[in-house]
mmCIF entry with sequence, helices, sheets and N, C-alpha, C, O atoms, coordinates in Angstrom:
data_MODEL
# 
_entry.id   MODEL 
# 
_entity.id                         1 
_entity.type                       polymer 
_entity.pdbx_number_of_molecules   1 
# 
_entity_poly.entity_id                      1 
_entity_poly.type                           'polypeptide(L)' 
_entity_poly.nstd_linkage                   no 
_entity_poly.nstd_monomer                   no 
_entity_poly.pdbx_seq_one_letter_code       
;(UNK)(UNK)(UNK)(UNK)(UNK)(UNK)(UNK)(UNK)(UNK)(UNK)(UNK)(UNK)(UNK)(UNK)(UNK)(UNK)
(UNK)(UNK)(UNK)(UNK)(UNK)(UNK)(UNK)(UNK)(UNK)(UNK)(UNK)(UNK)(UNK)(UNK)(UNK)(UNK)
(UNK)(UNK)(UNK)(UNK)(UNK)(UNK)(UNK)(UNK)(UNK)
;
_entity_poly.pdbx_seq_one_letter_code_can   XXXXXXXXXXXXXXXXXXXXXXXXXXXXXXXXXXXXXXXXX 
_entity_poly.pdbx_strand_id                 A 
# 
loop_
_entity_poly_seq.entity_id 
_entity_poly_seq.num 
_entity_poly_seq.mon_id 
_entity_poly_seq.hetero 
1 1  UNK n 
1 2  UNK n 
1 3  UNK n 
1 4  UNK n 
1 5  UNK n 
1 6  UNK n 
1 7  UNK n 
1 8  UNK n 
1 9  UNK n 
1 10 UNK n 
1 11 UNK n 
1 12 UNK n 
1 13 UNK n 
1 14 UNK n 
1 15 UNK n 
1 16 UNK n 
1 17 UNK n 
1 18 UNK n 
1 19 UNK n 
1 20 UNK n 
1 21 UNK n 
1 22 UNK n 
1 23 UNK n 
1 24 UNK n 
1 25 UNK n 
1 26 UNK n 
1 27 UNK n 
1 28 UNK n 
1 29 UNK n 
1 30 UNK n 
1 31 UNK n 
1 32 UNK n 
1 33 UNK n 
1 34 UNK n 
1 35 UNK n 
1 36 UNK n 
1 37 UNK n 
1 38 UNK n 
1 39 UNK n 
1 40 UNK n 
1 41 UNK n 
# 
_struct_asym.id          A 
_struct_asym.entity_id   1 
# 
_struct_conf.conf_type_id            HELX_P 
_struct_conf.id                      HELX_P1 
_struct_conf.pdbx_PDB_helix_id       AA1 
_struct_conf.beg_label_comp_id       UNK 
_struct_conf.beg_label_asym_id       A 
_struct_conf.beg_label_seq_id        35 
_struct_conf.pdbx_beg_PDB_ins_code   ? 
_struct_conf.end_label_comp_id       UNK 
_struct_conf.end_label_asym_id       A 
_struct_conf.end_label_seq_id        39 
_struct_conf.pdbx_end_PDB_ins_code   ? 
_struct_conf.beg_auth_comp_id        UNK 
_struct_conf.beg_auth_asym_id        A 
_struct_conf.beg_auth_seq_id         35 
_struct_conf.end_auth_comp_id        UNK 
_struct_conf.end_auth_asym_id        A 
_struct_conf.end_auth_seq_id         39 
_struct_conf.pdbx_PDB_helix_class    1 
_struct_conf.details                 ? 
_struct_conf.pdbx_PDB_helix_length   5 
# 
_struct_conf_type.id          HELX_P 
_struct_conf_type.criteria    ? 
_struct_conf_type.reference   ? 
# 
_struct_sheet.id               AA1 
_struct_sheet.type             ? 
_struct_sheet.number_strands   2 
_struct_sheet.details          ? 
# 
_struct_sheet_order.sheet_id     AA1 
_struct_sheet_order.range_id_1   1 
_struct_sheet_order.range_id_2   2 
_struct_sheet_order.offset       ? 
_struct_sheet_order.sense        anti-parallel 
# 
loop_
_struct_sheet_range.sheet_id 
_struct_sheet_range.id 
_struct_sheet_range.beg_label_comp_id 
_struct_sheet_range.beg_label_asym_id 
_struct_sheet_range.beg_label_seq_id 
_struct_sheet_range.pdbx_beg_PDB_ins_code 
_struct_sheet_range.end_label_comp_id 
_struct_sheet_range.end_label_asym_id 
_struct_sheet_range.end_label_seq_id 
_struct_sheet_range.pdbx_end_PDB_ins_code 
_struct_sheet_range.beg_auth_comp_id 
_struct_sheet_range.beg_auth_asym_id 
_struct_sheet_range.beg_auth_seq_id 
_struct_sheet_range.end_auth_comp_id 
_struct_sheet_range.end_auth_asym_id 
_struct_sheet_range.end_auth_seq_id 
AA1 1 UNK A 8  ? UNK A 11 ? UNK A 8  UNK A 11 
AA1 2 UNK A 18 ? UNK A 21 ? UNK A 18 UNK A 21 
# 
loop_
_atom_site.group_PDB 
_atom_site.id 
_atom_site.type_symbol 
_atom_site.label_atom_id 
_atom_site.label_alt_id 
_atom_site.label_comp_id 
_atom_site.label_asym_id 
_atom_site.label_entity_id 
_atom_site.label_seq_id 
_atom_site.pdbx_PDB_ins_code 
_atom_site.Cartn_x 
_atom_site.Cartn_y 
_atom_site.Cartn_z 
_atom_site.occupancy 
_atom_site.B_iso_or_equiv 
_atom_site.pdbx_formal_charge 
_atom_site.auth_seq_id 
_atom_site.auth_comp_id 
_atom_site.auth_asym_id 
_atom_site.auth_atom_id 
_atom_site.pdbx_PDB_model_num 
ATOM 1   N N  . UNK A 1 1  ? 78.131 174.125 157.637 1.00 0.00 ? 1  UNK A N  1 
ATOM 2   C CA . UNK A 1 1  ? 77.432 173.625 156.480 1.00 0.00 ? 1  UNK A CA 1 
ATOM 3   C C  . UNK A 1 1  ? 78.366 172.851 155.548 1.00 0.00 ? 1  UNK A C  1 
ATOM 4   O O  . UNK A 1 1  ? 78.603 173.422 154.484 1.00 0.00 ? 1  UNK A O  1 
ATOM 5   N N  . UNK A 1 2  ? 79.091 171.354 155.793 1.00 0.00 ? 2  UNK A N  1 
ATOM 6   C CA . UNK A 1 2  ? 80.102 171.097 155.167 1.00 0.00 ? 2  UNK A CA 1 
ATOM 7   C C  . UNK A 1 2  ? 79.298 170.383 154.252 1.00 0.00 ? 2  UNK A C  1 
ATOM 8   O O  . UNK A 1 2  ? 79.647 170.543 153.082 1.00 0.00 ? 2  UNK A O  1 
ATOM 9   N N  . UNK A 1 3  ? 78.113 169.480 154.470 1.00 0.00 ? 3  UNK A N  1 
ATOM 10  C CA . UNK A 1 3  ? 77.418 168.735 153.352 1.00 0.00 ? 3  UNK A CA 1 
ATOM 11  C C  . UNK A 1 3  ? 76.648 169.650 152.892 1.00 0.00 ? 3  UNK A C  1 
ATOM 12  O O  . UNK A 1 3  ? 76.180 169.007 151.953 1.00 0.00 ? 3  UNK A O  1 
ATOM 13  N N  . UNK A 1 4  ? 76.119 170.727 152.820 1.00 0.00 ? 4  UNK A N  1 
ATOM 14  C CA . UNK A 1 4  ? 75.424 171.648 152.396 1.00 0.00 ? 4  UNK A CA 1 
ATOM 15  C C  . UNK A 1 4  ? 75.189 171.729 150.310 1.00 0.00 ? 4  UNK A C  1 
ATOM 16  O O  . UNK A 1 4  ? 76.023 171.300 149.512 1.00 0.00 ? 4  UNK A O  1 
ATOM 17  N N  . UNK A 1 5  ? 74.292 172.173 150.063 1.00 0.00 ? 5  UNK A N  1 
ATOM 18  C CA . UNK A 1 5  ? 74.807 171.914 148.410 1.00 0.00 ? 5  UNK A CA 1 
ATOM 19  C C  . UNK A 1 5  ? 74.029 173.230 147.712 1.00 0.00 ? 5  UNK A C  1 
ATOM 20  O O  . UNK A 1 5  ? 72.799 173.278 147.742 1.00 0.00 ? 5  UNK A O  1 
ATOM 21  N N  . UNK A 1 6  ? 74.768 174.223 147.123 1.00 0.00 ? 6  UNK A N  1 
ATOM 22  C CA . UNK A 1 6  ? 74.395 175.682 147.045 1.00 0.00 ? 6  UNK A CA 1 
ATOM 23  C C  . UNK A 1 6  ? 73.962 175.246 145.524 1.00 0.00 ? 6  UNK A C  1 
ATOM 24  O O  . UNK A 1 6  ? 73.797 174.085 145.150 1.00 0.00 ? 6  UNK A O  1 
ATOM 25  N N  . UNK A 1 7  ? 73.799 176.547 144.650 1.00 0.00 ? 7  UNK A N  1 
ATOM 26  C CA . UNK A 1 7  ? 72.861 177.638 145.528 1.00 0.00 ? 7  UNK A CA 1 
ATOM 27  C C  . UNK A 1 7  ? 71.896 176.673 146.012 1.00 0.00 ? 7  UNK A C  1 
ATOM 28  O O  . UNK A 1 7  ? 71.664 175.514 145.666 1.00 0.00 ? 7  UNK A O  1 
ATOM 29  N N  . UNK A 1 8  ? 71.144 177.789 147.320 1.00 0.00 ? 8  UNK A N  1 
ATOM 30  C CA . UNK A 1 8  ? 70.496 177.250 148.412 1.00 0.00 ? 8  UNK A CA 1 
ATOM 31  C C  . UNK A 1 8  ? 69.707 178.744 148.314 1.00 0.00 ? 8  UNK A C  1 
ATOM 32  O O  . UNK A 1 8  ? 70.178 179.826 147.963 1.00 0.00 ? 8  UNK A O  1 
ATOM 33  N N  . UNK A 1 9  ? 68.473 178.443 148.708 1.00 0.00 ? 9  UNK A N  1 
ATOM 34  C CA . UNK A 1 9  ? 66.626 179.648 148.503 1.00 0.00 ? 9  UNK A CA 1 
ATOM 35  C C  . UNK A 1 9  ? 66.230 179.605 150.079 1.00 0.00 ? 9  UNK A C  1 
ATOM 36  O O  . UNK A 1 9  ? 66.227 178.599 150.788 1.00 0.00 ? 9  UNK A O  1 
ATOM 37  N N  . UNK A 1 10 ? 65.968 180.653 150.382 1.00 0.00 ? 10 UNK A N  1 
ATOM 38  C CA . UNK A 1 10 ? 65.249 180.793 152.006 1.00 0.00 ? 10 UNK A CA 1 
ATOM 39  C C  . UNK A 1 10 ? 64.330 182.219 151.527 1.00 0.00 ? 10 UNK A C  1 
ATOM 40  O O  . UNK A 1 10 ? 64.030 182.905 150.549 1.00 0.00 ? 10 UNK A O  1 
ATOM 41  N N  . UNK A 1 11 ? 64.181 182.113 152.704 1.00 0.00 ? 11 UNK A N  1 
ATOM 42  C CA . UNK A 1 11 ? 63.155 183.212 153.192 1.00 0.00 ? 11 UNK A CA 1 
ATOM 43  C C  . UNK A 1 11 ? 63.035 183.459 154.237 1.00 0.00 ? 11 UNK A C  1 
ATOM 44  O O  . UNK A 1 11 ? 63.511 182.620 155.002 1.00 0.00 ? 11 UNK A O  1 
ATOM 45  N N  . UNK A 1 12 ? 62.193 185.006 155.051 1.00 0.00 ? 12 UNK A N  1 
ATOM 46  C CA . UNK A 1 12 ? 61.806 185.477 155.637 1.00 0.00 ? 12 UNK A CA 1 
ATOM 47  C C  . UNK A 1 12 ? 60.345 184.396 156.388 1.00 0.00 ? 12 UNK A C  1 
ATOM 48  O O  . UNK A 1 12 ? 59.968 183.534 155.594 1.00 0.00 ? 12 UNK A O  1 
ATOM 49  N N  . UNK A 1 13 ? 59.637 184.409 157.658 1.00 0.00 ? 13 UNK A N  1 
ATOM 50  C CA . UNK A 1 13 ? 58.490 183.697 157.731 1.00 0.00 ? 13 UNK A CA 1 
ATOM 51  C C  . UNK A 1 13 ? 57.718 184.682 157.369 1.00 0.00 ? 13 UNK A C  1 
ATOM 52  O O  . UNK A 1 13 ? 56.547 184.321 157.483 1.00 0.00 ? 13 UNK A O  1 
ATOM 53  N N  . UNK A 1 14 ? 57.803 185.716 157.001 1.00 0.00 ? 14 UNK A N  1 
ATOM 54  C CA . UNK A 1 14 ? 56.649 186.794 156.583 1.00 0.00 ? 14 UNK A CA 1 
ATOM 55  C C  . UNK A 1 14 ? 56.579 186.375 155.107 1.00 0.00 ? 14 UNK A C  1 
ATOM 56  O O  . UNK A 1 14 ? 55.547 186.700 154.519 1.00 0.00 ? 14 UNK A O  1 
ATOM 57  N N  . UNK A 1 15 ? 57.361 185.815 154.529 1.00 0.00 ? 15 UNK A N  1 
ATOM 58  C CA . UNK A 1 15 ? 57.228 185.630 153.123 1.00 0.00 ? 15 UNK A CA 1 
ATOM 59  C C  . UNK A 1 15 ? 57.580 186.974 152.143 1.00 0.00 ? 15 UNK A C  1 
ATOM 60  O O  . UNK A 1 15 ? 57.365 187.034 150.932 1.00 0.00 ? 15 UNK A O  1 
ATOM 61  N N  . UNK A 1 16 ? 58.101 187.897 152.883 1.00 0.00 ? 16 UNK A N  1 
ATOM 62  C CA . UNK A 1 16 ? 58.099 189.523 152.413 1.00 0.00 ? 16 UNK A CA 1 
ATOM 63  C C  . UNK A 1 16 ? 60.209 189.318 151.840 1.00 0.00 ? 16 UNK A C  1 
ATOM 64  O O  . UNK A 1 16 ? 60.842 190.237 151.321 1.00 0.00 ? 16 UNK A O  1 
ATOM 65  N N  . UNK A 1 17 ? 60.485 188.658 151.990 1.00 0.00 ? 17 UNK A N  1 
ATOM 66  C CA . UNK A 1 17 ? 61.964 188.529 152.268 1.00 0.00 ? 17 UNK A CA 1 
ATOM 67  C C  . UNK A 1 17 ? 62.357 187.682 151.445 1.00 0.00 ? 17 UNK A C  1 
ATOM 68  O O  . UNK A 1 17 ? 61.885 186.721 152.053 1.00 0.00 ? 17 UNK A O  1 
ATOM 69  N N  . UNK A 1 18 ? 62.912 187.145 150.411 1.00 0.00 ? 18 UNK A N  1 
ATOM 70  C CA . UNK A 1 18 ? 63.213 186.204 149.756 1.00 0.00 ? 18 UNK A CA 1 
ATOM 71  C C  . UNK A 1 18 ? 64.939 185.964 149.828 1.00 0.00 ? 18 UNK A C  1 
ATOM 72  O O  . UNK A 1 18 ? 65.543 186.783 150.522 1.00 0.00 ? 18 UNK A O  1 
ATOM 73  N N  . UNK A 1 19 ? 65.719 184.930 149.175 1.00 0.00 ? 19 UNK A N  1 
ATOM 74  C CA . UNK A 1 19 ? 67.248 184.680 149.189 1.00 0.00 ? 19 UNK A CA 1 
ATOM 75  C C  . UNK A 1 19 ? 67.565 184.076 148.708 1.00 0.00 ? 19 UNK A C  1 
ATOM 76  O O  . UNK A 1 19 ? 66.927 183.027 148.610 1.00 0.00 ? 19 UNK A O  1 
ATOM 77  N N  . UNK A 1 20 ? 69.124 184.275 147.833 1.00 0.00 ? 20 UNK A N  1 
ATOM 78  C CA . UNK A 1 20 ? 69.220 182.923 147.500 1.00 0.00 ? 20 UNK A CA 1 
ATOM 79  C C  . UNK A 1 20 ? 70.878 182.992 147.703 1.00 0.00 ? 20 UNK A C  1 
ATOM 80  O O  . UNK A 1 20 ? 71.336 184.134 147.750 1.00 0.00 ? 20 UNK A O  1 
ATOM 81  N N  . UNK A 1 21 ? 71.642 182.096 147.804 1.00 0.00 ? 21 UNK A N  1 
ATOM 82  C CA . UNK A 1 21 ? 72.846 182.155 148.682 1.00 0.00 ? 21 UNK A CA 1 
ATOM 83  C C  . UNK A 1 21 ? 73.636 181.221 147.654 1.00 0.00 ? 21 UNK A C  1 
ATOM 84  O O  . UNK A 1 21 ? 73.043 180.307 147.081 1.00 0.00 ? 21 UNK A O  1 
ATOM 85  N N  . UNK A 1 22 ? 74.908 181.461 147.453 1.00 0.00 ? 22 UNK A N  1 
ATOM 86  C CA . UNK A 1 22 ? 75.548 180.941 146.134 1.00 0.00 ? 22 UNK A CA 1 
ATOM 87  C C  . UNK A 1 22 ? 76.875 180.271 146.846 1.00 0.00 ? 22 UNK A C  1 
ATOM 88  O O  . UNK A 1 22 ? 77.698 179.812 146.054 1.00 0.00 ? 22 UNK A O  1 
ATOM 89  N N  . UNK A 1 23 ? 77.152 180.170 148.138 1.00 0.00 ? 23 UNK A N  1 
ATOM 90  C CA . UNK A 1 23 ? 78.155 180.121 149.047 1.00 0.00 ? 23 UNK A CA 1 
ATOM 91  C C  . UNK A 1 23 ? 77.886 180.118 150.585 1.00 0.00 ? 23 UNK A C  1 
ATOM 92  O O  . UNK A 1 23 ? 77.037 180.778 151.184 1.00 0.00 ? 23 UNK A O  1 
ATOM 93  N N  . UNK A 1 24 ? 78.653 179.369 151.018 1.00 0.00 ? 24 UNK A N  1 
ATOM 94  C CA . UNK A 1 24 ? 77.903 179.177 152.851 1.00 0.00 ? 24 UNK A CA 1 
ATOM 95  C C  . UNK A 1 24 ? 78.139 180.569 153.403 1.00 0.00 ? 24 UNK A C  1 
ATOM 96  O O  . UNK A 1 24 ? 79.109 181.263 153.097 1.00 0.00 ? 24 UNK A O  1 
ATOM 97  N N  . UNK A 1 25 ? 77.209 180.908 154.212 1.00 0.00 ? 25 UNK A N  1 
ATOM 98  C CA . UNK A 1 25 ? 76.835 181.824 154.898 1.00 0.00 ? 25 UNK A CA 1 
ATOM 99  C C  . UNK A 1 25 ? 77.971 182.747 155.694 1.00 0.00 ? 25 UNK A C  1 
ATOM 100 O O  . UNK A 1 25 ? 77.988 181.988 156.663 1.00 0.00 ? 25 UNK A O  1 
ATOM 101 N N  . UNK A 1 26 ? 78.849 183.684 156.033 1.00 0.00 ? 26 UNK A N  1 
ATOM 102 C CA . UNK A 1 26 ? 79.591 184.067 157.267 1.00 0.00 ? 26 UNK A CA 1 
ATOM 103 C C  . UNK A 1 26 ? 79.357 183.963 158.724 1.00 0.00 ? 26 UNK A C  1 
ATOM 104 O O  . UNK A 1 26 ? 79.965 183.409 159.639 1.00 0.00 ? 26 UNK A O  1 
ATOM 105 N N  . UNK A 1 27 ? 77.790 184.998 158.610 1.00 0.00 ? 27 UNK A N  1 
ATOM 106 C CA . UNK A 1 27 ? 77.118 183.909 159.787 1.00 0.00 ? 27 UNK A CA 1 
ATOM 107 C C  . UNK A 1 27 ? 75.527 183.978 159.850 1.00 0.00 ? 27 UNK A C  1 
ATOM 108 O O  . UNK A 1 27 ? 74.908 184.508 158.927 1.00 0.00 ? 27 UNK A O  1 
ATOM 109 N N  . UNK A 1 28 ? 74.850 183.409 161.005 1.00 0.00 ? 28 UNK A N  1 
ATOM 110 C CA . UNK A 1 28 ? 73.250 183.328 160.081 1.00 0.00 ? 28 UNK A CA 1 
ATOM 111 C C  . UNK A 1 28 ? 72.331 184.348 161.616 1.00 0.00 ? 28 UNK A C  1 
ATOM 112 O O  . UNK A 1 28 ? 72.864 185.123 162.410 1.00 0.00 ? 28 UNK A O  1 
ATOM 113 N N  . UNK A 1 29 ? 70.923 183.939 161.539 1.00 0.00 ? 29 UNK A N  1 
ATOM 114 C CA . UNK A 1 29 ? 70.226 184.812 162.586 1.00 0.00 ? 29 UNK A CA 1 
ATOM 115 C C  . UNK A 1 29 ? 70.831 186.112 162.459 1.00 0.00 ? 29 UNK A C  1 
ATOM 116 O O  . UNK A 1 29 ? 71.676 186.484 163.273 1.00 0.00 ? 29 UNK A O  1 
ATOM 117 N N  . UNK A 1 30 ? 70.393 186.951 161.327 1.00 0.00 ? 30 UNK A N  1 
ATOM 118 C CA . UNK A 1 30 ? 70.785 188.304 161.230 1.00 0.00 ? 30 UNK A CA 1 
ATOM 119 C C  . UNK A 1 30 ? 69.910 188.571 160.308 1.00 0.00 ? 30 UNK A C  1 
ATOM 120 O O  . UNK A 1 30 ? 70.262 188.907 159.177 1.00 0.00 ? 30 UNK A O  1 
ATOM 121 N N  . UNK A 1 31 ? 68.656 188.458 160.669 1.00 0.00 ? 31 UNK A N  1 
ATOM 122 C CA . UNK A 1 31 ? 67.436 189.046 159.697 1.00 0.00 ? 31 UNK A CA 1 
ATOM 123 C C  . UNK A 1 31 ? 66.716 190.392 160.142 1.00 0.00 ? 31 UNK A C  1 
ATOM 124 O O  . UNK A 1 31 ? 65.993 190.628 161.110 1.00 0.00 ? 31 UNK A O  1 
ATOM 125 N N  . UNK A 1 32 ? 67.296 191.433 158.787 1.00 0.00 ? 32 UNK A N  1 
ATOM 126 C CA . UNK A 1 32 ? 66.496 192.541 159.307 1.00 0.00 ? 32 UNK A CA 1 
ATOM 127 C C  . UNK A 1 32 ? 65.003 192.689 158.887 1.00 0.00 ? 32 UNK A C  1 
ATOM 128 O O  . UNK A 1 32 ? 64.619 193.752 158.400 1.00 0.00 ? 32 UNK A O  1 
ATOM 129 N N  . UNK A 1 33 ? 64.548 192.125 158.983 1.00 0.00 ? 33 UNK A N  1 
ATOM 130 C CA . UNK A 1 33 ? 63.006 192.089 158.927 1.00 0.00 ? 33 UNK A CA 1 
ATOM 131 C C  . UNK A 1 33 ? 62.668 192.236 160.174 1.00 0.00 ? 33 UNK A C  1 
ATOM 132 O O  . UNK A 1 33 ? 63.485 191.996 161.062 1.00 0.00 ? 33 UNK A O  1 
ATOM 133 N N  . UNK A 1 34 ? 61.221 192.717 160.483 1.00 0.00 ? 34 UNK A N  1 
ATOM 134 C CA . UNK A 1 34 ? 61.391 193.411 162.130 1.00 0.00 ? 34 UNK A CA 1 
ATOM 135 C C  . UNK A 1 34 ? 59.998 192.246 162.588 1.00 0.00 ? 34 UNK A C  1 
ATOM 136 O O  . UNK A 1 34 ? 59.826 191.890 163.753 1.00 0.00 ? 34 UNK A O  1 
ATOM 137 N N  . UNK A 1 35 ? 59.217 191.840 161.565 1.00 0.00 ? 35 UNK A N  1 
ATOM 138 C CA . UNK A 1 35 ? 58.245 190.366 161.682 1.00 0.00 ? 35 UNK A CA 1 
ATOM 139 C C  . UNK A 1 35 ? 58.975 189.396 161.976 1.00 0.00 ? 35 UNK A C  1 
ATOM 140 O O  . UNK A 1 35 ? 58.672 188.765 162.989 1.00 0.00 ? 35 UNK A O  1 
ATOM 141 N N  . UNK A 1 36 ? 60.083 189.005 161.238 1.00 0.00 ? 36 UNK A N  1 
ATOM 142 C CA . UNK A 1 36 ? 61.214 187.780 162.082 1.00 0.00 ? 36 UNK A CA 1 
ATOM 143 C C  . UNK A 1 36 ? 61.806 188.163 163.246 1.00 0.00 ? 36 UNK A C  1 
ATOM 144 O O  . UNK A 1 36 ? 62.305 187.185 163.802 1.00 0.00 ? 36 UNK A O  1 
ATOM 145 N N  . UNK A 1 37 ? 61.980 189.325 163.931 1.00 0.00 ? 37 UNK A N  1 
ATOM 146 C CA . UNK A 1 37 ? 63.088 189.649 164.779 1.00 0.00 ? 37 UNK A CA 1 
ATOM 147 C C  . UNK A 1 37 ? 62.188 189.749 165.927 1.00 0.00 ? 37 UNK A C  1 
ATOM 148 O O  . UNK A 1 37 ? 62.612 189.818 167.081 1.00 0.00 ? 37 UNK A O  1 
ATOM 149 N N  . UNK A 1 38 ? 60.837 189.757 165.589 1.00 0.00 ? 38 UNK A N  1 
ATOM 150 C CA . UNK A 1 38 ? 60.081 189.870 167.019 1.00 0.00 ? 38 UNK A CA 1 
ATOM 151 C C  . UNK A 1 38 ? 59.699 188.370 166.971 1.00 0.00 ? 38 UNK A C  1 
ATOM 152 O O  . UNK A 1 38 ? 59.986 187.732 167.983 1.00 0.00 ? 38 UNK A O  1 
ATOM 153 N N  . UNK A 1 39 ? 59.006 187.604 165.800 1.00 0.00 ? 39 UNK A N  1 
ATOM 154 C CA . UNK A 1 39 ? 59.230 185.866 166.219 1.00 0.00 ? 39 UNK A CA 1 
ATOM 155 C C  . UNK A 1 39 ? 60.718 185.617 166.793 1.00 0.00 ? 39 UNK A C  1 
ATOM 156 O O  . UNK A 1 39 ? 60.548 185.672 168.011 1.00 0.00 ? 39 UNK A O  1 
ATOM 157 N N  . UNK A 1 40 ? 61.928 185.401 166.585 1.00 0.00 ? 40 UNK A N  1 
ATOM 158 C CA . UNK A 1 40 ? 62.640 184.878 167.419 1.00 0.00 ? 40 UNK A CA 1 
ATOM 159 C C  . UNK A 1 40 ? 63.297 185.643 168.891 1.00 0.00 ? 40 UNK A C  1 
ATOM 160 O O  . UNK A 1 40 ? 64.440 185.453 169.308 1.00 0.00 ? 40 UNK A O  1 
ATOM 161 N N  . UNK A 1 41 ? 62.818 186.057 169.186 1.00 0.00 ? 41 UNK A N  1 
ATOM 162 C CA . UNK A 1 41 ? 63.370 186.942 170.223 1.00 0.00 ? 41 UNK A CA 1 
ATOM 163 C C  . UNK A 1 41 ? 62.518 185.968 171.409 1.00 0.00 ? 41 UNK A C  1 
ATOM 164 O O  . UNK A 1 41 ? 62.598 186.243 172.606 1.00 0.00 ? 41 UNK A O  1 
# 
């Protein structure tokens, strides 16, 4: 994420999950929501 421009807002696709990130990520696809984890699987 070198052009990236924080803070940066996401979410969950359940909409149950909200975020907001003040600094690039360590690493990403690590959502414990168990509605996202069965969509990407």
């Amino acid at each position: 994420m070198p052009n990236a421009i924080f803070p940066m807002e996401g979410g969950c696709t359940c909409r149950h999950v909200r975020y907001r990130m003040v600094t690039a990520p360590l690493f990403v696809h690590c959502c414990h929501c168990t509605w996202c984890q069965r969509e990407t699987r």
